[in-house]
N, C-alpha and C positions, 0 to 999 in steps of 0.2 A: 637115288641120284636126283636132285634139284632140276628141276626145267629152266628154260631159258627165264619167262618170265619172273620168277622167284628171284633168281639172280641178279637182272634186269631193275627190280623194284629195290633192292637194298643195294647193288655197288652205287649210285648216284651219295649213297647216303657216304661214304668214306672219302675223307678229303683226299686230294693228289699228293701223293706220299707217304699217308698217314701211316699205313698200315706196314712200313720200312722194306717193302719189298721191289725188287727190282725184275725184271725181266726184261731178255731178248726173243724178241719173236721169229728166230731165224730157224724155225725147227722145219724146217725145209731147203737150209740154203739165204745165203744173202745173194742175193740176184742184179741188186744196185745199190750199194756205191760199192760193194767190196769185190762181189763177181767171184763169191765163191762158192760155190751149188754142194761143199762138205762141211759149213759152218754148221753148227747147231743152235738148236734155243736153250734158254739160260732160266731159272727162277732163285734167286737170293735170295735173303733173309725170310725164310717161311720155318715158325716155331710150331710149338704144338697146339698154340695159340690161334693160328692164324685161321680164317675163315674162308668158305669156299669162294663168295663174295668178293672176298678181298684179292684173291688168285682172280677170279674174272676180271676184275676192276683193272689190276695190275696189267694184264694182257692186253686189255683197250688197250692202255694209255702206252705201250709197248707198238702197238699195234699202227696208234693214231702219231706217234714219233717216227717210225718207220716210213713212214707215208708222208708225213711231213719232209725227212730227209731226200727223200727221192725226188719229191716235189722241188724241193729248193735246188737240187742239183740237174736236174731237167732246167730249170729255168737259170741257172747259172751258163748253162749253155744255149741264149738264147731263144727257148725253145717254150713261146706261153702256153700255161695251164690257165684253163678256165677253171676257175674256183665255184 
């Protein structure tokens, strides 16, 4: 199994979307905006192709959308985020 830093040193290298995969990082529950604590997480297009790299990378960017969305809707109700 790959350690973090391994990981770490090669997802930087795969552009944002490159690798056609999509994921939700709900594998706990979406908690806000949807407030549903039995959603699950999601991983699309992974061939036999795909690398483990690429699954990490995918999950930031899953991960850092998520958080973005929460952020925006926090502050859509008044309510500042320090950045």
């Amino acid at each position: 199994m790959p350690d973090k830093e391994f990981l770490s040193k090669l997802a930087p290298e795969v552009k944002a979307g490159q690798s056609g995969l999509l994921a939700l990082d709900w594998n706990n529950g979406n908690r806000n905006v949807l407030a549903d604590a039995e959603l699950s997480g999601l991983l699309v297009g992974q061939t036999l192709h795909t690398t483990n790299y690429e699954i990490y990378r995918d999950l930031i960017e899953a991960t850092a959308f998520g958080a973005r969305t929460i952020i925006e809707r926090i502050e859509k109700y008044g309510v500042k985020v320090i950045k």
